[in-house]
Structure formats: structure tokens, C-alpha cells
C-alpha positions in Angstrom: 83.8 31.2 -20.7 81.8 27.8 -20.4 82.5 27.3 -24.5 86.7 28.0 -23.7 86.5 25.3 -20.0 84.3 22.5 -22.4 87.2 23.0 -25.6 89.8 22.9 -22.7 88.6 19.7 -21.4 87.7 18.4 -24.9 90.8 18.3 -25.9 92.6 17.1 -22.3 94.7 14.2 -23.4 93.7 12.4 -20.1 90.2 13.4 -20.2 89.3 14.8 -23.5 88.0 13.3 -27.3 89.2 9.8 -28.2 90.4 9.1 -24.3 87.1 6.6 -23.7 87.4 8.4 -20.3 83.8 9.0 -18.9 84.4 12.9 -19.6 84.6 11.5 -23.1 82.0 8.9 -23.2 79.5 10.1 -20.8 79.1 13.7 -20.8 77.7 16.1 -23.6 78.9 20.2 -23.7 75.6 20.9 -22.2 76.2 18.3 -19.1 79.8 19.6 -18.4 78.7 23.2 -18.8 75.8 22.4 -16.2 78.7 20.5 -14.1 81.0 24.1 -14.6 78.1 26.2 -12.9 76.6 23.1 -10.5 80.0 23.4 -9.2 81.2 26.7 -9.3 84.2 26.2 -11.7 85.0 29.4 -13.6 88.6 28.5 -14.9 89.6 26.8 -17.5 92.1 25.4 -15.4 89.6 24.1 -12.9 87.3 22.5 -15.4 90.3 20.3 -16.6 91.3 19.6 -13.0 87.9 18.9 -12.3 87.4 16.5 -15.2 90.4 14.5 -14.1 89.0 13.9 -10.8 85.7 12.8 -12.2 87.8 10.5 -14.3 90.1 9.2 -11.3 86.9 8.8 -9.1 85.1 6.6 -11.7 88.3 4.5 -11.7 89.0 4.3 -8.2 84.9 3.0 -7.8 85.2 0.7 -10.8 88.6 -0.9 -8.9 86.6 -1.4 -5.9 84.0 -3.0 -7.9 85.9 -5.8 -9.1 88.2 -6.1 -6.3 
């Protein structure tokens, strides 16, 4: 299942490959799939929902950071 949740979020088009997110840039397979069990996602669903929070997170911090 972690192999199907890391494609899923791979190929997010908020998230995934060629986004420069920090999914994209930050994390390798073997640092989401730790992520997936650190945090009890078992759903491909929830790894892609979990991935755009990361993402929005990151953002919201970065904002703050510069305002």
C-alpha cells in the first residue's frame, strides 16, 4: 500500500513531480513512506490530503516569515 499512497502523491498536481512543492523537493519515497506509518495514514486518499497540508503549512510559515 505505501508504494500506491507515494505514486498517488507523486503524481498530485498540487503536490506531486514538477510542482517545486516541498512534497516534491524535499521528500524522498522512503521519507513519505516513513511520514505514511509515523502518522498512521493508510489511504491513498489520506496520504494526498496529508501532502497538501504539509504543502499549505510550509506556505502559511514561509508568509509569516516574510510578513
Amino acid at each position: 500500500m505505501s508504494q500506491e499512497m507515494i505514486a498517488a502523491v507523486r503524481a498530485d498536481v498540487k503536490v506531486g513531480r514538477g510542482t517545486c512543492s516541498v512534497i516534491d523537493e524535499c521528500y524522498t519515497d522512503a521519507e513519505l513512506a516513513e511520514a505514511f506509518l509515523n502518522e498512521g495514514i493508510d489511504t491513498v486518499q489520506n496520504a494526498v490530503e496529508w501532502a497538501r497540508d504539509v504543502e499549505r503549512l510550509f506556505r502559511e510559515r514561509e508568509q509569516e516569515l516574510r510578513a
